[in-house]
C-alpha positions as CSV (number, residue, x, y, z in Angstrom):
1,X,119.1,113.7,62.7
2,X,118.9,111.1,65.8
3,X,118.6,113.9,68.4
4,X,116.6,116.6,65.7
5,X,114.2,113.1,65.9
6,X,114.0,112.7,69.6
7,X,113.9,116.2,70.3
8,X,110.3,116.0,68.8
9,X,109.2,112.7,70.2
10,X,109.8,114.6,73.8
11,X,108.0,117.7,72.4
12,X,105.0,115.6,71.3
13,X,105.0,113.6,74.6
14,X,105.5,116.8,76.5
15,X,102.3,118.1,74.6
16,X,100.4,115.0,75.1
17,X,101.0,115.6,78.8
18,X,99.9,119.3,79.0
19,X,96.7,118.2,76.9
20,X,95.9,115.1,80.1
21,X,96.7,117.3,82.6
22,X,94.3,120.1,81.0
23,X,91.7,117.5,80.6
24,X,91.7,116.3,83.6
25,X,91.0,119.6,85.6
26,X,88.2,120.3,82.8
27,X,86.7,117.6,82.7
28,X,85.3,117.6,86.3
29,X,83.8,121.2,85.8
30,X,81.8,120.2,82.6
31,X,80.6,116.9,84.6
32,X,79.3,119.3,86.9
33,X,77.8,121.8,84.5
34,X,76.3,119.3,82.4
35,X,74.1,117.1,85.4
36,X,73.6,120.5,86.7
37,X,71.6,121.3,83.2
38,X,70.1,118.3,83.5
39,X,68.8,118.7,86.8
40,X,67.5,122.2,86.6
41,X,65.6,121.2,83.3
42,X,63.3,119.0,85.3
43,X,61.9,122.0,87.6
44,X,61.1,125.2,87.9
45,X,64.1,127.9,89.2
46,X,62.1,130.1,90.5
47,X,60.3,128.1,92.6
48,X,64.0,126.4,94.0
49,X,65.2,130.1,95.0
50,X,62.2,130.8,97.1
51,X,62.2,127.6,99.1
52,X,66.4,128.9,99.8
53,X,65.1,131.9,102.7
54,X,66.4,133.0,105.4
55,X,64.4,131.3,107.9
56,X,66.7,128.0,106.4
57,X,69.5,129.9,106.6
58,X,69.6,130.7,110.3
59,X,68.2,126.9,111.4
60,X,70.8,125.3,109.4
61,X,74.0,127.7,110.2
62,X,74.1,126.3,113.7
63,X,74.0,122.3,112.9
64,X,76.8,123.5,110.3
65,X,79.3,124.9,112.5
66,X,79.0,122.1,115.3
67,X,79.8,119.6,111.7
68,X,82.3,121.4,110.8
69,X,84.0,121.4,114.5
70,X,83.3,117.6,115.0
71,X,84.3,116.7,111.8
72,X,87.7,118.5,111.8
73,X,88.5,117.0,115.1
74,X,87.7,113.3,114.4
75,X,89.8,113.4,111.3
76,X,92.5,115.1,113.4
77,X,92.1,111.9,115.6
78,X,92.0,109.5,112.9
79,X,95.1,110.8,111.7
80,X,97.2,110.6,115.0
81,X,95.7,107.3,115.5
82,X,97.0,106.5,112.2
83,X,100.7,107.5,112.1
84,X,101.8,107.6,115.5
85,X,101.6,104.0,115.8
86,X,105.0,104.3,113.9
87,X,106.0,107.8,114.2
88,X,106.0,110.4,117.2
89,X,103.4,112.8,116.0
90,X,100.8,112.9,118.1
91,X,99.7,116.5,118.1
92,X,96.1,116.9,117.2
93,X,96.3,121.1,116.3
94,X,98.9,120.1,113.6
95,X,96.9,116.6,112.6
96,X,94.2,119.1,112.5
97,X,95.8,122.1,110.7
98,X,96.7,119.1,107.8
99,X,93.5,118.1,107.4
100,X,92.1,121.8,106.9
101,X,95.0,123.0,104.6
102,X,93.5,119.5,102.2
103,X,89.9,121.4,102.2
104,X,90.5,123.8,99.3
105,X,91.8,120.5,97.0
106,X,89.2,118.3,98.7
107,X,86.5,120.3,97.1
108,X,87.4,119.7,93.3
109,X,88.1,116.1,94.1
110,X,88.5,113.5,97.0
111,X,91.7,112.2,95.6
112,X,93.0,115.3,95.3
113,X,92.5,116.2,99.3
114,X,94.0,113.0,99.9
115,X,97.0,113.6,98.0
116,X,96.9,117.2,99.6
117,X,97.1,115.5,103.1
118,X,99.6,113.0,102.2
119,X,101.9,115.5,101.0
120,X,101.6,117.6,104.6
121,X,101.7,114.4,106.5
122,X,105.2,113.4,104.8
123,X,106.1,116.9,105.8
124,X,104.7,117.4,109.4
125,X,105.4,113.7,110.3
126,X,108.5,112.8,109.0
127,X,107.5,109.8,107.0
128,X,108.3,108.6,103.6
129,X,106.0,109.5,100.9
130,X,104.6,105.7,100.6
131,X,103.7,105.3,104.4
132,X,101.8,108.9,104.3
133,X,100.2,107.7,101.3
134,X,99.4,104.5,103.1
135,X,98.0,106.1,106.3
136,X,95.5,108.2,104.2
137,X,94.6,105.2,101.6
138,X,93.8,103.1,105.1
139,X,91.6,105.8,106.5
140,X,89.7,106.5,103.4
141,X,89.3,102.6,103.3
142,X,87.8,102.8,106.2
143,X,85.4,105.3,104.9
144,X,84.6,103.3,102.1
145,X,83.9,100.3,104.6
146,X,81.9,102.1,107.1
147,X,79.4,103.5,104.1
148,X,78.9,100.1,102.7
149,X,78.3,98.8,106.3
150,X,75.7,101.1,107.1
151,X,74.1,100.8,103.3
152,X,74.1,96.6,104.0
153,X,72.4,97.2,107.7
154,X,69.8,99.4,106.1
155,X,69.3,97.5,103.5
156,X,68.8,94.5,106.0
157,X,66.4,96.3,108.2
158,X,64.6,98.0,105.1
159,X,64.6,94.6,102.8
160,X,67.5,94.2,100.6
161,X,64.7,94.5,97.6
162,X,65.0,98.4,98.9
163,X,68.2,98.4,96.6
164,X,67.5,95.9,94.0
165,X,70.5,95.1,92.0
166,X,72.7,98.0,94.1
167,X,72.5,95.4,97.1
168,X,74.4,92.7,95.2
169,X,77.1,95.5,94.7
170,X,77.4,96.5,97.9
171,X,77.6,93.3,99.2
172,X,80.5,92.2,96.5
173,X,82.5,95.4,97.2
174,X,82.1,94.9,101.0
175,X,83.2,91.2,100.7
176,X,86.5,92.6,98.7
177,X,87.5,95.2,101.1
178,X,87.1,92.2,103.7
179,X,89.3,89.6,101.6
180,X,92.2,92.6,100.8
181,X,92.6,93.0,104.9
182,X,93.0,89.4,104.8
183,X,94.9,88.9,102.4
184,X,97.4,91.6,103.7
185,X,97.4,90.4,107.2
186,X,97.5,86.5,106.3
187,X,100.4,85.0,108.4
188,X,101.4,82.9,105.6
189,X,103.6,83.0,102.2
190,X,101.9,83.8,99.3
191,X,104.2,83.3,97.0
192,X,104.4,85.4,94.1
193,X,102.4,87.9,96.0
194,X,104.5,88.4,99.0
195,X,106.1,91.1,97.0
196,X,102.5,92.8,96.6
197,X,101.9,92.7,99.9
198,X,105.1,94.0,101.6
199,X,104.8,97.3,99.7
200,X,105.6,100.2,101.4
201,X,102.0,101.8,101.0
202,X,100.1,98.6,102.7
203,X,102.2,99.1,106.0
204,X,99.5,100.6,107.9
205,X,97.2,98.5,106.5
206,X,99.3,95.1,107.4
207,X,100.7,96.4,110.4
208,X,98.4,98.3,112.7
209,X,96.8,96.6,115.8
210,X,93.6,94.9,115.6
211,X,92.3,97.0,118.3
212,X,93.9,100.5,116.7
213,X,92.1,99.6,113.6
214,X,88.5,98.5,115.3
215,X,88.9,102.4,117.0
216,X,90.0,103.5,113.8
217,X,86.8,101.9,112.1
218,X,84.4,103.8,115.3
219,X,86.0,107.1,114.3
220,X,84.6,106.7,110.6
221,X,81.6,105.8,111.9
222,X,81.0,108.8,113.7
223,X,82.3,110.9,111.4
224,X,79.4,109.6,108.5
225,X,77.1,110.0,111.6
226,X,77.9,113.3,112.1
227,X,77.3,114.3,108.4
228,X,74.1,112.2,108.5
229,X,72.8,114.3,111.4
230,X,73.9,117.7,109.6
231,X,71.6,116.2,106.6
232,X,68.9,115.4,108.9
233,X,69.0,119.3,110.2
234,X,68.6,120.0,106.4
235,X,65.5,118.0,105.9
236,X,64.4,119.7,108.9
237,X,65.3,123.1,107.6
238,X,63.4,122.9,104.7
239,X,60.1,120.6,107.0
240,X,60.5,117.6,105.4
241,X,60.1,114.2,107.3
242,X,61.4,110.8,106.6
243,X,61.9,107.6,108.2
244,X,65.7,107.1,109.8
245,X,66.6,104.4,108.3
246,X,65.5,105.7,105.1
247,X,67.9,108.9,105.9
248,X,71.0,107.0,106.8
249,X,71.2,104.7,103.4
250,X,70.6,107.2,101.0
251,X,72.7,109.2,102.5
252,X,75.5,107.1,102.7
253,X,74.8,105.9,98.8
254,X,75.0,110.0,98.1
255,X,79.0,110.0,99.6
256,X,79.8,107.2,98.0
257,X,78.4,108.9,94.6
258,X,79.7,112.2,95.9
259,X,83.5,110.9,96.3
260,X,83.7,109.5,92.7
261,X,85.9,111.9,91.1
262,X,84.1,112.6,88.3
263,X,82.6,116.1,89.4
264,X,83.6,119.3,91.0
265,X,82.9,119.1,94.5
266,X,80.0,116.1,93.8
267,X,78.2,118.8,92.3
268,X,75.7,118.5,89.7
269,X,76.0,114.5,90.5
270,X,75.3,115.0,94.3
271,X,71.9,117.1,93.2
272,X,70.7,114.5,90.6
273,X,71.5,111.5,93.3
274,X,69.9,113.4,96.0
275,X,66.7,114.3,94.6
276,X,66.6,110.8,92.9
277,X,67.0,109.4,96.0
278,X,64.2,111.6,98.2
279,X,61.5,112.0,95.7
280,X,59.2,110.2,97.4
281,X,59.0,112.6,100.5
282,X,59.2,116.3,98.7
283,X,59.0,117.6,95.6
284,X,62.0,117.9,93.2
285,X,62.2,121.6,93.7
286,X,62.2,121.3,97.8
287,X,64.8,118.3,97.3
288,X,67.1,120.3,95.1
289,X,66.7,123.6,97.5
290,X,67.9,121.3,100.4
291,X,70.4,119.8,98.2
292,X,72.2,122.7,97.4
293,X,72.0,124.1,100.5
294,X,74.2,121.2,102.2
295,X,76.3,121.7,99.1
296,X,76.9,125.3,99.0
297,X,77.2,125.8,102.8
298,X,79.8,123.3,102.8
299,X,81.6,124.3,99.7
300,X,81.8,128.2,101.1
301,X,83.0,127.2,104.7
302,X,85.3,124.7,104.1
303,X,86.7,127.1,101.3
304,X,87.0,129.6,104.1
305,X,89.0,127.0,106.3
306,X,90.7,125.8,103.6
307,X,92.2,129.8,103.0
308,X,92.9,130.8,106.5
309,X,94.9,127.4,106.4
310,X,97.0,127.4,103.3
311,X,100.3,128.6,104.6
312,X,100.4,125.1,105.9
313,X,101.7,124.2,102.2
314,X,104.4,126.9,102.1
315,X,105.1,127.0,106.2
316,X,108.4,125.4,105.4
317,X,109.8,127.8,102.4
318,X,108.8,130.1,104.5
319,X,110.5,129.0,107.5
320,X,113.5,128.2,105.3
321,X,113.8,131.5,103.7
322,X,113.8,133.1,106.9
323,X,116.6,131.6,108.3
324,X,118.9,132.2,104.7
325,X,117.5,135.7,105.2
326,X,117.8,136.7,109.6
């Protein structure tokens, strides 16, 4: 009766698990649909598809590809930078072939390209699960960091009324990234926390060099650069002007929205932010043209590299079945 009783407790648990996991990958998808409704209520299709031509199409391609080649490589840096303070990897094709194996996961979620990439890194690098995870928690900390940097400089050279009660936020979240590096770099006890703190996931975080981590925070920055000058070539795509400073906050308030992981891919979420954030220089159909043109392009060329670098993921069954098998 005992094991007939916990034989069904572990069924309905087992269930209750299938159900979450389910839920979590449908959950995203009808995020997307449903601000995706929403959005498209508001303006008139037809009108959207016209603005998409080809004209837009061959002006925007070329910004695209250079992204798409800068991008890869800074985050190839980043991740040498990273891990070979403590291990000998420092070969940026591999760093890079990581990153570009994550894309395909990236895309339904950022937390899912990061657990993508700390799985390759434990792999390629030799590290324990917890410092690869710590290596890619410190970098996308960084990112965090370097978007609310440039959102508080905008906002200080725009008037931090620009972002009303979003400013306070900012502020707040920037001051607690600030306090967690000092906290986990404080060269005294703190007691009941010291335990906190010497977790294997905070190494990177506790232990890398001041100067590795101020180069660390210049390779974020001109990675959101870069994707703030292949938004600019969008806007000029599609002839629509705004001010600089104007371009870099909202845009950096779009990837922060963009990386919640609440949608597919920030779509649906991305559009509504992006044409609420730009309506005063086009109208919602050229905003939501643009939008998804940034999107889509992305989506269908990372999804590309993301394919033609997927044996990354199985490289060492591969490798292993060869050698049972000569």
């Amino acid at each position: 009766m005992v094991g007939d009783e916990d034989a069904r407790m572990s069924e309905r648990n087992t269930s209750r698990s299938t159900v979450s996991q389910i839920a979590r990958w449908i959950v995203p998808f009808v995020v997307s649909g449903v601000f995706f409704a929403y959005v498209l209520s508001g303006v008139d299709t037809a009108a959207v598809v016209d603005r998409m031509t080809a004209r837009v199409a061959l002006y925007f391609l070329p910004p695209l590809a250079i992204f798409l080649v800068v991008s890869l490589f800074i985050e190839a840096v980043c991740l040498v930078v990273v891990v070979s303070h403590s291990r000998p990897f420092s070969s940026l094709w591999i760093a890079a072939r990581i990153k570009a194996a994550s894309y395909l996961l990236g895309l339904l979620n950022y937390a899912l390209g990061a657990g993508a990439v700390t799985l390759l890194l434990r792999r390629r690098a030799s590290m324990s699960l917890a410092d690869a995870a710590g290596a890619v928690f410190l970098i996308g900390l960084f990112d965090l960091g370097s978007l609310l940097l440039m959102v508080l400089v905008g906002a200080g050279l725009l008037g931090s009324e620009a972002l009303g009660v979003q400013a306070g936020v900012v502020m707040l979240a920037t001051g607690a990234i600030v306090a967690g590096f000092a906290v986990l770099r404080a060269p005294i006890s703190l007691g009941p926390f010291d335990g906190l703190r010497r977790l294997t996931v905070f190494r990177a975080a506790r232990t890398l060099p001041i100067s590795l981590l101020l180069q660390l925070g210049a390779l974020r920055l001109a990675f959101i650069s870069s994707f703030i000058l292949l938004s600019w070539s969008v806007f000029a795509a599609f002839e629509i002007s705004l001010p600089p400073v104007n371009l870099i906050v909202n845009i950096s308030i779009l990837l922060l929205v963009s990386a919640l992981p609440i949608a597919v891919a920030g779509l649906g979420t991305g559009q509504l932010v992006f044409v609420s954030l730009f309506d005063r220089w086009a109208s919602a159909e050229t905003l939501l043209a643009a939008s998804l043109t940034l999107s889509f392009g992305l989506i269908v060329t990372r999804s590309i590299i993301g394919l033609l670098f997927a044996r990354e993921f199985t490289s060492e069954a591969l490798a292993a079945s060869r050698e049972a098998n000569p």
